[in-house]
CHARMM internal coordinates of N, CA and C (Angstrom, degrees):
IC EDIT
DIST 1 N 1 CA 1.4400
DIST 1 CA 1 C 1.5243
ANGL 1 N 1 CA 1 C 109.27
DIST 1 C 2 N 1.3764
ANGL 1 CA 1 C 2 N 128.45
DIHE 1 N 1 CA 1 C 2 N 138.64
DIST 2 N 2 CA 0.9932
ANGL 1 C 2 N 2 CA 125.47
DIHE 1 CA 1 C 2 N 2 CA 176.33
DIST 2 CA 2 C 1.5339
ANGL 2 N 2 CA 2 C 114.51
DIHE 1 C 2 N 2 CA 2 C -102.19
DIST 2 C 3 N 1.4985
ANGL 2 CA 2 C 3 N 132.15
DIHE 2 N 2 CA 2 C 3 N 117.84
DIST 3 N 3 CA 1.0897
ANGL 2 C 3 N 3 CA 115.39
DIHE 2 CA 2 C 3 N 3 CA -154.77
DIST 3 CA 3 C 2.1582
ANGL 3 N 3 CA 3 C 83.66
DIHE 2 C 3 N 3 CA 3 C -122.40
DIST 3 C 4 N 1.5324
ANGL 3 CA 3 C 4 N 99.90
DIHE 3 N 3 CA 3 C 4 N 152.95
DIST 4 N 4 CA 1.2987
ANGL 3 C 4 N 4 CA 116.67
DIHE 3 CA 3 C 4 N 4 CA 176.54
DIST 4 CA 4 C 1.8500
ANGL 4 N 4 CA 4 C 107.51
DIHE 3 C 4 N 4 CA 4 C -61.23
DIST 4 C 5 N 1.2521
ANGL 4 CA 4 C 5 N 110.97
DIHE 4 N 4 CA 4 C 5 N 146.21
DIST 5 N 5 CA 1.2973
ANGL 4 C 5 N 5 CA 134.44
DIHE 4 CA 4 C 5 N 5 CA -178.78
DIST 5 CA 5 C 1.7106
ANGL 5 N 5 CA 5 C 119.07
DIHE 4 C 5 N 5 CA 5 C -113.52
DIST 5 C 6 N 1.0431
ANGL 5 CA 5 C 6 N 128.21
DIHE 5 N 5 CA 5 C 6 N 106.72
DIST 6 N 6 CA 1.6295
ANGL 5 C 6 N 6 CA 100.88
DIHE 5 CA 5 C 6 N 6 CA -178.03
DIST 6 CA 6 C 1.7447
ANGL 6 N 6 CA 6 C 85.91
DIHE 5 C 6 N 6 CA 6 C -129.70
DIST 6 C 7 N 1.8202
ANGL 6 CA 6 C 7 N 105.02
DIHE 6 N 6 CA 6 C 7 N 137.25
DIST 7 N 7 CA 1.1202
ANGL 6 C 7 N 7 CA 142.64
DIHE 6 CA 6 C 7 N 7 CA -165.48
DIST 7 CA 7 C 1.5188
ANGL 7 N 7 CA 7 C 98.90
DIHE 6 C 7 N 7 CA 7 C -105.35
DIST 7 C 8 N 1.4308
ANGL 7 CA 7 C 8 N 128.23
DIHE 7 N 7 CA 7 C 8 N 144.75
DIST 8 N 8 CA 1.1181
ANGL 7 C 8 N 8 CA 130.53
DIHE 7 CA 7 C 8 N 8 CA -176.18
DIST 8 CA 8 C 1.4993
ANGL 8 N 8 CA 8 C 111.42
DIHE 7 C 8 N 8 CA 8 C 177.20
DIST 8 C 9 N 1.2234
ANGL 8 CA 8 C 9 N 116.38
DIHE 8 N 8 CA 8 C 9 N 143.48
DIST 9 N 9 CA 1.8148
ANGL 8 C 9 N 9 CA 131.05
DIHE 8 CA 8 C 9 N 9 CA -176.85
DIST 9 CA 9 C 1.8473
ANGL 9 N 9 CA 9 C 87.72
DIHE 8 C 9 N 9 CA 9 C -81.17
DIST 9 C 10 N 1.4033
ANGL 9 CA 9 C 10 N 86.88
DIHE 9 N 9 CA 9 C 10 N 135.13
DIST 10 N 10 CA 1.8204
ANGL 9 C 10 N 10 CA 110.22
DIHE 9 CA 9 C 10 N 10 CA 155.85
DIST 10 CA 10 C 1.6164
ANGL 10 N 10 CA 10 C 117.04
DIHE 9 C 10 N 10 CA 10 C -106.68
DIST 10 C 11 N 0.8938
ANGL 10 CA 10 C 11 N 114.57
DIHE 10 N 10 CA 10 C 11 N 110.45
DIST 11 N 11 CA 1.7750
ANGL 10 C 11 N 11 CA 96.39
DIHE 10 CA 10 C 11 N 11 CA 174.47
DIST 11 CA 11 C 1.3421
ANGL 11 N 11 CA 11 C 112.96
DIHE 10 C 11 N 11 CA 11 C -86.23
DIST 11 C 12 N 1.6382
ANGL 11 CA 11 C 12 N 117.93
DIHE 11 N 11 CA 11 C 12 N -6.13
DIST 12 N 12 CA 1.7171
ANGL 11 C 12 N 12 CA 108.52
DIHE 11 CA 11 C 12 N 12 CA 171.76
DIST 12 CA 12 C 1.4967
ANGL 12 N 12 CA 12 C 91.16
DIHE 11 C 12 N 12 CA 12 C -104.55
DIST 12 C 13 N 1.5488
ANGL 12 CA 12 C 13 N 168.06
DIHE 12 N 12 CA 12 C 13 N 77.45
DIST 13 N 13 CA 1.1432
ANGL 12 C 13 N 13 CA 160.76
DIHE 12 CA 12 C 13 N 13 CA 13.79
DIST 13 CA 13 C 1.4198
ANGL 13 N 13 CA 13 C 123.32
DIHE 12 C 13 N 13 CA 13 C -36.80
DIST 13 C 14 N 1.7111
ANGL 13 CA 13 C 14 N 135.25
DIHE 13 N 13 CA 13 C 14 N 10.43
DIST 14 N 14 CA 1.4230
ANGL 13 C 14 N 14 CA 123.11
DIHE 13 CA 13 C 14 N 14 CA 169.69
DIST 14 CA 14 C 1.2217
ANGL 14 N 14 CA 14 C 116.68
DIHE 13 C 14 N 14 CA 14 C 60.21
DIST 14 C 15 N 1.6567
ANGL 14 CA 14 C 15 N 130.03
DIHE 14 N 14 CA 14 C 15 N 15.37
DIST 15 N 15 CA 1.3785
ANGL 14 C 15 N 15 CA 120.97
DIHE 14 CA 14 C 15 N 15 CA -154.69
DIST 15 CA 15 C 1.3107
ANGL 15 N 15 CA 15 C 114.14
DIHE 14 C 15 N 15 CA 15 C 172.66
DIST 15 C 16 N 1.6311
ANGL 15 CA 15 C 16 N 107.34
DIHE 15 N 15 CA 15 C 16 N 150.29
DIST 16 N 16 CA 1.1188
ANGL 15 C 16 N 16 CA 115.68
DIHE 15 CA 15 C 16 N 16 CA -163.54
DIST 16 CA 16 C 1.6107
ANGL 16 N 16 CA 16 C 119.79
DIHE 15 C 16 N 16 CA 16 C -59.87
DIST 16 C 17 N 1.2050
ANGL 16 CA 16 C 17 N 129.44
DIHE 16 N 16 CA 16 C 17 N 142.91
DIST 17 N 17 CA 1.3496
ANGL 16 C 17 N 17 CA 133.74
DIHE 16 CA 16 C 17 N 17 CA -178.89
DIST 17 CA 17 C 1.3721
ANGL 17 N 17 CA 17 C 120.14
DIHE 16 C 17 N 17 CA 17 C -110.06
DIST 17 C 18 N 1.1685
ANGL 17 CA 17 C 18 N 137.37
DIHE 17 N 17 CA 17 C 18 N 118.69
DIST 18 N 18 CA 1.5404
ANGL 17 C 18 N 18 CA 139.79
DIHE 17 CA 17 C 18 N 18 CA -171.41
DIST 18 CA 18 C 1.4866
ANGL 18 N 18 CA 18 C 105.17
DIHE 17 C 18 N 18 CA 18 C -115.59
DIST 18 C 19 N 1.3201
ANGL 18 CA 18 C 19 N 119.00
DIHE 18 N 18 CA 18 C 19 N 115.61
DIST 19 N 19 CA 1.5328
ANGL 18 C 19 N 19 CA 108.03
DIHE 18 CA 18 C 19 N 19 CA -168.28
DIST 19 CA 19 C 1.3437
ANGL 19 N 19 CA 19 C 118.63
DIHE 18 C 19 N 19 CA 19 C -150.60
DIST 19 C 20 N 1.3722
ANGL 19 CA 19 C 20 N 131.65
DIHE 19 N 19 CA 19 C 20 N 117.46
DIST 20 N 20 CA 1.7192
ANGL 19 C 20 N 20 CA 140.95
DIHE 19 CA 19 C 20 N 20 CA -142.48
DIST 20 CA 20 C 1.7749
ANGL 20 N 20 CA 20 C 97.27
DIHE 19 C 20 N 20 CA 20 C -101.10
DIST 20 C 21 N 1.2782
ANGL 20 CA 20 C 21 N 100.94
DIHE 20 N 20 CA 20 C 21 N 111.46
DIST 21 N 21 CA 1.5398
ANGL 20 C 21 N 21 CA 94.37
DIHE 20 CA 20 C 21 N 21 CA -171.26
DIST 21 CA 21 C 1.6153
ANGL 21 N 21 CA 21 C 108.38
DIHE 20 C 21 N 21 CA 21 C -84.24
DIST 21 C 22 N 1.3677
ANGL 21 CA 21 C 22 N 134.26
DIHE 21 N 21 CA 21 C 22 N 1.39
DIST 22 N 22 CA 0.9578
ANGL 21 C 22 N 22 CA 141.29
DIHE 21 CA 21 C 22 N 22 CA 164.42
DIST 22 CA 22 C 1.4187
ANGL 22 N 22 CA 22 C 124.93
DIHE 21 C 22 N 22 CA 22 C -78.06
DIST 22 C 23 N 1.8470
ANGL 22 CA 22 C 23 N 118.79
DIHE 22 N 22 CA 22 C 23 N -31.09
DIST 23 N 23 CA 1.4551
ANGL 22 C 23 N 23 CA 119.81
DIHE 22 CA 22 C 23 N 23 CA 162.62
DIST 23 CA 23 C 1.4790
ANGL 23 N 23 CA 23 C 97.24
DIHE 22 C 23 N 23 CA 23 C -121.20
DIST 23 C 24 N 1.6103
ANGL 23 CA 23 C 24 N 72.85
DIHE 23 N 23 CA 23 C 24 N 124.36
DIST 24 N 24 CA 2.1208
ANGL 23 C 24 N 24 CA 118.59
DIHE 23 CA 23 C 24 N 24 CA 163.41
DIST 24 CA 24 C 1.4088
ANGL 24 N 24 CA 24 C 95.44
DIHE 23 C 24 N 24 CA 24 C -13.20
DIST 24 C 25 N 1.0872
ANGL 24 CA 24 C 25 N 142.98
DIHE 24 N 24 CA 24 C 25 N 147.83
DIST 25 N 25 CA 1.5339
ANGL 24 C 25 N 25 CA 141.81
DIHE 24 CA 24 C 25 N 25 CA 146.86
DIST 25 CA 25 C 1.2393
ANGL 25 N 25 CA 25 C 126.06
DIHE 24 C 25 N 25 CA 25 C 28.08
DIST 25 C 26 N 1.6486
ANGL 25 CA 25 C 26 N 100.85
DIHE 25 N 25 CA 25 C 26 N 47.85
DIST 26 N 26 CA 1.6768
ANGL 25 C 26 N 26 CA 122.15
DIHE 25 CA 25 C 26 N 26 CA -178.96
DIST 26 CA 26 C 1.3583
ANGL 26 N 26 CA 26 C 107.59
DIHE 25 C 26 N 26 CA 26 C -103.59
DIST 26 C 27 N 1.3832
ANGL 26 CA 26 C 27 N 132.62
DIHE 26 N 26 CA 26 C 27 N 88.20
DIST 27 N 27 CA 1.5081
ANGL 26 C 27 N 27 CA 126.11
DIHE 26 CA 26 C 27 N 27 CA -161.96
DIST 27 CA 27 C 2.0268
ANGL 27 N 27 CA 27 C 97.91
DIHE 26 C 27 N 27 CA 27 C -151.78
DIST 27 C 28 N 1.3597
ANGL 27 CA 27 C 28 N 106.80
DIHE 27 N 27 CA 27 C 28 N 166.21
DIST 28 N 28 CA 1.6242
ANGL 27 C 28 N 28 CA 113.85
DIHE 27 CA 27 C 28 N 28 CA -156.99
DIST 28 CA 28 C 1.4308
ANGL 28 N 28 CA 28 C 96.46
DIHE 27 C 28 N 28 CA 28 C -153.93
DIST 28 C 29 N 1.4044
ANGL 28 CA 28 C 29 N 115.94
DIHE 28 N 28 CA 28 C 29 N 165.74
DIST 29 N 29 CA 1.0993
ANGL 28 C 29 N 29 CA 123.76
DIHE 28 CA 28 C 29 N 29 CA -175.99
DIST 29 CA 29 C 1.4811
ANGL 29 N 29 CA 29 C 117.18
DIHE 28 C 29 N 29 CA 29 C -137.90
DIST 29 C 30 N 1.2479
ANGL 29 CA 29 C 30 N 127.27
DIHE 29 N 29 CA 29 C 30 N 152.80
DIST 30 N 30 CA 1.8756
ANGL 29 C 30 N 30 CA 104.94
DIHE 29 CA 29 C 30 N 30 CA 174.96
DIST 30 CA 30 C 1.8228
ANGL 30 N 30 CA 30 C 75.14
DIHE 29 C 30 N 30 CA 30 C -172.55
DIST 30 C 31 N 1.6431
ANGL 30 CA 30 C 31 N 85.28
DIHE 30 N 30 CA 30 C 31 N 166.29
DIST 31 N 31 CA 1.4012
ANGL 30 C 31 N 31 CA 126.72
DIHE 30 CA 30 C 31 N 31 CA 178.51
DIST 31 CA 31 C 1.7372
ANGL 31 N 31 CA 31 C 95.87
DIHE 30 C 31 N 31 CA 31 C -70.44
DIST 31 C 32 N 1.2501
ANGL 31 CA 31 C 32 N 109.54
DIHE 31 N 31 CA 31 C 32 N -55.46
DIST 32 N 32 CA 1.7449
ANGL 31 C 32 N 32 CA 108.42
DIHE 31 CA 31 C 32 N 32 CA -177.35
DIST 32 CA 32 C 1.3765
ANGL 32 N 32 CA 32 C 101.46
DIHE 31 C 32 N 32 CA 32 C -111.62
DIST 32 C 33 N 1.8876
ANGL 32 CA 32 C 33 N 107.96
DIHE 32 N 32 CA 32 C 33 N 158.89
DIST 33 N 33 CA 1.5165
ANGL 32 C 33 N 33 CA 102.73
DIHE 32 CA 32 C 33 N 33 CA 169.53
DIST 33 CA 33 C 1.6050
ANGL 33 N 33 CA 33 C 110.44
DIHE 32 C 33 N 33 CA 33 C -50.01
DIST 33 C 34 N 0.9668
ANGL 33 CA 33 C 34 N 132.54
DIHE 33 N 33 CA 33 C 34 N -39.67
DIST 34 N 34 CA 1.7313
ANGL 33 C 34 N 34 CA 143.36
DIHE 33 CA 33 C 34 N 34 CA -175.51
DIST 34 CA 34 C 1.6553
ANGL 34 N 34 CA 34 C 103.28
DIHE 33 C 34 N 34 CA 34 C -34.25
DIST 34 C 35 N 1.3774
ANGL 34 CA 34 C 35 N 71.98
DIHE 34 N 34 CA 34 C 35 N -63.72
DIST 35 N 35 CA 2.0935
ANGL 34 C 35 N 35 CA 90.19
DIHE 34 CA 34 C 35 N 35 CA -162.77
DIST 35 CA 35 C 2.1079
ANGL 35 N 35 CA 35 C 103.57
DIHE 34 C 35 N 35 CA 35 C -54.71
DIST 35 C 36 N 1.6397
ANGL 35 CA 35 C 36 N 101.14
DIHE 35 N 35 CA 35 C 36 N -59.39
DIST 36 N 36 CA 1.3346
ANGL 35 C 36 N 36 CA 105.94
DIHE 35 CA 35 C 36 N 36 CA 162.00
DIST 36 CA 36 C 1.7288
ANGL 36 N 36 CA 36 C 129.99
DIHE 35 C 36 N 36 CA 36 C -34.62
DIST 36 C 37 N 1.4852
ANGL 36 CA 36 C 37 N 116.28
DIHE 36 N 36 CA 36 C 37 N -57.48
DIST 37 N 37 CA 1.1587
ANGL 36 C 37 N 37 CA 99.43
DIHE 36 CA 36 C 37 N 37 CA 168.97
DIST 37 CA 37 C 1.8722
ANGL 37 N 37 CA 37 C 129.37
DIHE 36 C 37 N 37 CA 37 C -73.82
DIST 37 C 38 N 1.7968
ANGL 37 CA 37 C 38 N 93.00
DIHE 37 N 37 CA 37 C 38 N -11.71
DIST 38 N 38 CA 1.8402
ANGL 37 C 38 N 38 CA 90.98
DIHE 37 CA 37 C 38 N 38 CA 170.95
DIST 38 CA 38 C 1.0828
ANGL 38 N 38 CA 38 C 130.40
DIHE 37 C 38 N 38 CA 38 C -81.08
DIST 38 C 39 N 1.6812
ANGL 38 CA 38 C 39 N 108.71
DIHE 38 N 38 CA 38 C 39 N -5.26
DIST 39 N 39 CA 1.1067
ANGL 38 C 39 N 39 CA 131.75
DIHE 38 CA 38 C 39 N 39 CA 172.34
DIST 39 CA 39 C 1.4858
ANGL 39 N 39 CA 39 C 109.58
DIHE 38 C 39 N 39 CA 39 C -62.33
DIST 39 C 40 N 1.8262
ANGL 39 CA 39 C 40 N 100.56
DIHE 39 N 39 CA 39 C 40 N -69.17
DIST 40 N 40 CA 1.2800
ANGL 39 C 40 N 40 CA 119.20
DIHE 39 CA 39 C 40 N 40 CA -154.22
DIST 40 CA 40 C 2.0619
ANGL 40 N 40 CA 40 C 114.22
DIHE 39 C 40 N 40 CA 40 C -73.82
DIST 40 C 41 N 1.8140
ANGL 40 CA 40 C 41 N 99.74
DIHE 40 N 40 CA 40 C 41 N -10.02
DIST 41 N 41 CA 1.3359
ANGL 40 C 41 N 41 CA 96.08
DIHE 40 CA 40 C 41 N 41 CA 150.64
DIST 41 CA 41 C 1.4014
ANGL 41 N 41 CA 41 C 133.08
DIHE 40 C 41 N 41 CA 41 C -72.49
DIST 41 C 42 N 1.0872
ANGL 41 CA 41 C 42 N 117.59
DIHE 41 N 41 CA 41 C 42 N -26.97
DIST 42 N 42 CA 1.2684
ANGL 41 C 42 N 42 CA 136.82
DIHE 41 CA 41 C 42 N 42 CA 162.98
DIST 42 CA 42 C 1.5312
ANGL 42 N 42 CA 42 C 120.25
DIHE 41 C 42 N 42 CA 42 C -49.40
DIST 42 C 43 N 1.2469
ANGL 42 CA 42 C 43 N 113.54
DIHE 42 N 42 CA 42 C 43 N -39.27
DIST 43 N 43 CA 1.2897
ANGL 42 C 43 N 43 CA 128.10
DIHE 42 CA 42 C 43 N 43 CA 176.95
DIST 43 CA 43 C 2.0387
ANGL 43 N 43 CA 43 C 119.22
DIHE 42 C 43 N 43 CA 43 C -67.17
DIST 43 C 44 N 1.6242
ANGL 43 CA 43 C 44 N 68.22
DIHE 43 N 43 CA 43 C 44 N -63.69
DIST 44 N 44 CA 1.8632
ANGL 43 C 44 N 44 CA 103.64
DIHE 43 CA 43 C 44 N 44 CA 155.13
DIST 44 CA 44 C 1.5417
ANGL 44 N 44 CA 44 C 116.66
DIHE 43 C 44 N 44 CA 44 C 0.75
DIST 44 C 45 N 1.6406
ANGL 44 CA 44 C 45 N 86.76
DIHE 44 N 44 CA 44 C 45 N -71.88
DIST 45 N 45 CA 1.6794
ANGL 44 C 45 N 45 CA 116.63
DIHE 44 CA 44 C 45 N 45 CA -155.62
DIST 45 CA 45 C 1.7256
ANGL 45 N 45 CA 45 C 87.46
DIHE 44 C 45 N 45 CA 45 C -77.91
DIST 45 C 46 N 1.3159
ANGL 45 CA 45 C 46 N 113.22
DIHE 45 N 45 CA 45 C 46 N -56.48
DIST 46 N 46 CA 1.4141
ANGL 45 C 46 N 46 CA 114.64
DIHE 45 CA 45 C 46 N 46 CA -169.94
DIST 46 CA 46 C 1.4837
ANGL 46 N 46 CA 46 C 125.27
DIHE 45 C 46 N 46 CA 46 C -40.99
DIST 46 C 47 N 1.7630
ANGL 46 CA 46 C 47 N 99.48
DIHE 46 N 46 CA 46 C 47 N -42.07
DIST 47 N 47 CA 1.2938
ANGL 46 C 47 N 47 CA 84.52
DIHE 46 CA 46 C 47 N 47 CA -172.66
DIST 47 CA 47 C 1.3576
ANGL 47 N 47 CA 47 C 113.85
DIHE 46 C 47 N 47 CA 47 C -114.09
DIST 47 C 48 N 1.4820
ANGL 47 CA 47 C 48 N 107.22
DIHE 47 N 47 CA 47 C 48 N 30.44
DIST 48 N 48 CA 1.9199
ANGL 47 C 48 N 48 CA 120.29
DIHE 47 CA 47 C 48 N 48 CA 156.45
DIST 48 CA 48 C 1.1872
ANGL 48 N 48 CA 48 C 86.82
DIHE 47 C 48 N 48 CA 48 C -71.46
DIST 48 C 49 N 1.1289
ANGL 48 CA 48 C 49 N 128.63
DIHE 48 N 48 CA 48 C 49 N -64.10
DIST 49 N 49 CA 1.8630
ANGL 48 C 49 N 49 CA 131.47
DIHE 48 CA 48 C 49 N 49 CA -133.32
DIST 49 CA 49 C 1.4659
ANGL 49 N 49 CA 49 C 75.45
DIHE 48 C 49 N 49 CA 49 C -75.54
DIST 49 C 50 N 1.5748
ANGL 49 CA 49 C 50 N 151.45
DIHE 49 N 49 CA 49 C 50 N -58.12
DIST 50 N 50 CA 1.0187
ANGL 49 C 50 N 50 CA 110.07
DIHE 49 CA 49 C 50 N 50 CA -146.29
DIST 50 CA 50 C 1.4509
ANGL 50 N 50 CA 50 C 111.28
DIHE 49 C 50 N 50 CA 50 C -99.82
DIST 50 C 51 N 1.6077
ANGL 50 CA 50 C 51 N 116.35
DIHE 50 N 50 CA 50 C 51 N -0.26
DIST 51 N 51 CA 1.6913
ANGL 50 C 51 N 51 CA 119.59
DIHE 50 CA 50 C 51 N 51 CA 165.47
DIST 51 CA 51 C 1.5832
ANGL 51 N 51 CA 51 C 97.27
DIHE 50 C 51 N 51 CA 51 C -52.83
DIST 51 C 52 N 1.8515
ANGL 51 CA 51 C 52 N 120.19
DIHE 51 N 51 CA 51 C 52 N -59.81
DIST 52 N 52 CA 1.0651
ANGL 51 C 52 N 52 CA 109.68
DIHE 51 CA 51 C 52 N 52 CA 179.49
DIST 52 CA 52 C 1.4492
ANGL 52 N 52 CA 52 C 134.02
DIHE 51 C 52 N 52 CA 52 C -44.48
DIST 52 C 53 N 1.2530
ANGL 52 CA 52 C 53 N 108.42
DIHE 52 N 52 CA 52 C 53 N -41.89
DIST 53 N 53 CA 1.5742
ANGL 52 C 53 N 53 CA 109.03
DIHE 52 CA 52 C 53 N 53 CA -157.95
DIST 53 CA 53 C 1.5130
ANGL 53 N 53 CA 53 C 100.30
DIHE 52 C 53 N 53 CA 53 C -81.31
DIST 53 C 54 N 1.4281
ANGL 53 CA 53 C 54 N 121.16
DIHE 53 N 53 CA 53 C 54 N -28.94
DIST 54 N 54 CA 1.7464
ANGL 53 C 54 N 54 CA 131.66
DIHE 53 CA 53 C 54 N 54 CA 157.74
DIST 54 CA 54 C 1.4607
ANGL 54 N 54 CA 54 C 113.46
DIHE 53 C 54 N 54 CA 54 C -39.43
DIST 54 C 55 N 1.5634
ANGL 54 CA 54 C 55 N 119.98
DIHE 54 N 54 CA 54 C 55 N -39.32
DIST 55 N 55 CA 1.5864
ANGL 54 C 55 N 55 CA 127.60
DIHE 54 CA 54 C 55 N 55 CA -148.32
DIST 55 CA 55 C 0.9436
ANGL 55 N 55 CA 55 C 122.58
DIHE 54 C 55 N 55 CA 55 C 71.70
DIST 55 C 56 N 1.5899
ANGL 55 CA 55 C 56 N 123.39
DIHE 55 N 55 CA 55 C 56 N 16.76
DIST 56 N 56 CA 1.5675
ANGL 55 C 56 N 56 CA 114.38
DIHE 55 CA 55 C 56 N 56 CA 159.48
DIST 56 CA 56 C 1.1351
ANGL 56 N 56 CA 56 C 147.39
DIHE 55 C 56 N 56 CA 56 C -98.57
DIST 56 C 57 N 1.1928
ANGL 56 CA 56 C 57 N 128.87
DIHE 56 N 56 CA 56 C 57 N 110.43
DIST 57 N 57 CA 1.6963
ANGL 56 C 57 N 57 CA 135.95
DIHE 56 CA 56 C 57 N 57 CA -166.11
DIST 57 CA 57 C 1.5240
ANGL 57 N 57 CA 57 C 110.54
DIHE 56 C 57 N 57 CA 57 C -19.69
DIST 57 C 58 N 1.7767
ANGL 57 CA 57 C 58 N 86.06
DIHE 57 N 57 CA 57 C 58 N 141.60
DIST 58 N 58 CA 1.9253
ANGL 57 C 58 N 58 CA 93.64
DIHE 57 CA 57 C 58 N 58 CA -170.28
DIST 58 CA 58 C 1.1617
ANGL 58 N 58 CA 58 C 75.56
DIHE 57 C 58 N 58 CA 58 C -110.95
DIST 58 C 59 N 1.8071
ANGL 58 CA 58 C 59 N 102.70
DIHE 58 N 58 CA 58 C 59 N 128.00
DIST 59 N 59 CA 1.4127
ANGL 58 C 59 N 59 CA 152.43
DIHE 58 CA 58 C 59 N 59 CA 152.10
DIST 59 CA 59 C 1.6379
ANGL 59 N 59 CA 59 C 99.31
DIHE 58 C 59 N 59 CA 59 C -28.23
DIST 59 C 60 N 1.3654
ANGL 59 CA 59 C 60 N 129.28
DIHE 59 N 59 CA 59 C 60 N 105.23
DIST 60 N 60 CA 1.7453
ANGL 59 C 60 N 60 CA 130.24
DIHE 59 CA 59 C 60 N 60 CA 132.02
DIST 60 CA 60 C 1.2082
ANGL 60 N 60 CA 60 C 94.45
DIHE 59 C 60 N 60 CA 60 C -6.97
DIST 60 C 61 N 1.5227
ANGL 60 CA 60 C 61 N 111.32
DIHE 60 N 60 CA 60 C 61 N 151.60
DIST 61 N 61 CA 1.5061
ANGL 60 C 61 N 61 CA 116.27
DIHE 60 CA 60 C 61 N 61 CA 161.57
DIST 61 CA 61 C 1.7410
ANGL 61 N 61 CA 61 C 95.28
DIHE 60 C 61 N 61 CA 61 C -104.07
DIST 61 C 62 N 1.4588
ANGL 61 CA 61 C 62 N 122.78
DIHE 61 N 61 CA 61 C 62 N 143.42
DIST 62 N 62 CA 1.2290
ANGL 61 C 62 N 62 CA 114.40
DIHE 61 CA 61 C 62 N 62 CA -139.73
DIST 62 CA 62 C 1.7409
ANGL 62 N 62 CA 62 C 92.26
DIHE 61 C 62 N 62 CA 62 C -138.64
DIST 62 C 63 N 1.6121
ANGL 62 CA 62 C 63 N 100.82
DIHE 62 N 62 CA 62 C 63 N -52.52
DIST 63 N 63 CA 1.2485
ANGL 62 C 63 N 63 CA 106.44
DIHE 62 CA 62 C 63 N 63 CA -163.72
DIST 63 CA 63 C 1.6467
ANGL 63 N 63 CA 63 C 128.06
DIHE 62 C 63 N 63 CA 63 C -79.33
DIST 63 C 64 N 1.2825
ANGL 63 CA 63 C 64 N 129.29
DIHE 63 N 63 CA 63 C 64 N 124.90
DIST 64 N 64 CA 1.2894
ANGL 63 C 64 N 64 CA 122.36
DIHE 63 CA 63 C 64 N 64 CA -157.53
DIST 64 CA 64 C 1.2789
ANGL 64 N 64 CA 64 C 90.30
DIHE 63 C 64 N 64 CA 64 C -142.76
DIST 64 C 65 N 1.7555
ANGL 64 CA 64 C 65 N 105.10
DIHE 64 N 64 CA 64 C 65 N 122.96
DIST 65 N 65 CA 1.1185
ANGL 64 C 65 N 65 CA 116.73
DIHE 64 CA 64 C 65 N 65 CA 171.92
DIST 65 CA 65 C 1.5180
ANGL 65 N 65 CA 65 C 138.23
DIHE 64 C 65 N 65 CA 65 C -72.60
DIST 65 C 66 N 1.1424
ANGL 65 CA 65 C 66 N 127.31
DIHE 65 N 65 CA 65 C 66 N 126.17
DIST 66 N 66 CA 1.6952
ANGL 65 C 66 N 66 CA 143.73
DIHE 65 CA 65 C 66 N 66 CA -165.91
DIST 66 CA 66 C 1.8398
ANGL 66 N 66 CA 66 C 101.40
DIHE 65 C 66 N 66 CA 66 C -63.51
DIST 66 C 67 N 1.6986
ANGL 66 CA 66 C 67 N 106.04
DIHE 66 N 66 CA 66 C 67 N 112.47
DIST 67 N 67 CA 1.1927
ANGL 66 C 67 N 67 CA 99.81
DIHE 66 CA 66 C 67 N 67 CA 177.17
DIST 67 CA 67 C 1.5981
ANGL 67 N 67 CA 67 C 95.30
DIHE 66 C 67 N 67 CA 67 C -105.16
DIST 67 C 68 N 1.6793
ANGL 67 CA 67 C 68 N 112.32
DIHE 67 N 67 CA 67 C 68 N 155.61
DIST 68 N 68 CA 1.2195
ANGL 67 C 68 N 68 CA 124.52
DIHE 67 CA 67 C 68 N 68 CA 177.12
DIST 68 CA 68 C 1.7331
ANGL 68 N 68 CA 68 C 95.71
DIHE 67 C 68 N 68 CA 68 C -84.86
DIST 68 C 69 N 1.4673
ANGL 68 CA 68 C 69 N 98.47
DIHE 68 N 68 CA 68 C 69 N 169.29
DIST 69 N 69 CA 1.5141
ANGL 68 C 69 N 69 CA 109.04
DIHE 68 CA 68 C 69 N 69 CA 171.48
DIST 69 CA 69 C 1.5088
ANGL 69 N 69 CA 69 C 98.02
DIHE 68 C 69 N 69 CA 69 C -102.32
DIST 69 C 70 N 1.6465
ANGL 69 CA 69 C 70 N 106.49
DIHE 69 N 69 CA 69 C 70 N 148.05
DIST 70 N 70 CA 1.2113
ANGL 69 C 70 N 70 CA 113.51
DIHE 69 CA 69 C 70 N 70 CA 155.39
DIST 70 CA 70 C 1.0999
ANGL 70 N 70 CA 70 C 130.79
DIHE 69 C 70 N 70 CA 70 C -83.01
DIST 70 C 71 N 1.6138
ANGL 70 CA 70 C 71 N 107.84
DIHE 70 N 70 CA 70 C 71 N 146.83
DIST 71 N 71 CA 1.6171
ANGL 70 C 71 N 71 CA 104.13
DIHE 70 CA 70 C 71 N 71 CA -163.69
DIST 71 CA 71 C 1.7382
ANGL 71 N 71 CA 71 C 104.17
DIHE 70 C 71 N 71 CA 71 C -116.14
END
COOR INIT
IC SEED 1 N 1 CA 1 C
IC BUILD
């Protein structure tokens, strides 16, 4: 499943934020957006395997981010 990623600066963590709005408290951190999202696959995987190994249903990937038009 390919689930959405949204990357973003924290200035009260100093650092990049990588964060899956489809899993609950699925979020990463890194020095660069790069590092943040290689992180936050990492995370990703972790907490399928452990929704699975719990028995709890893996989440549709659902959320799709709203692009503006250019004007």
């Amino acid at each position: 499943m390919h689930y959405a990623i949204i990357v973003f600066w924290s200035d009260d963590d100093g650092a990049w934020v990588a964060d899956v709005p489809d899993l609950q408290s699925c979020s990463a951190f890194g020095d660069t957006p790069e590092e943040a999202v290689a992180e936050v696959r990492v995370a990703m995987e972790a907490w399928l395997a452990a929704a699975r190994d719990a028995g709890h249903a893996i989440p549709q990937p659902r959320y799709r981010p709203q692009h503006e038009a250019a004007e």
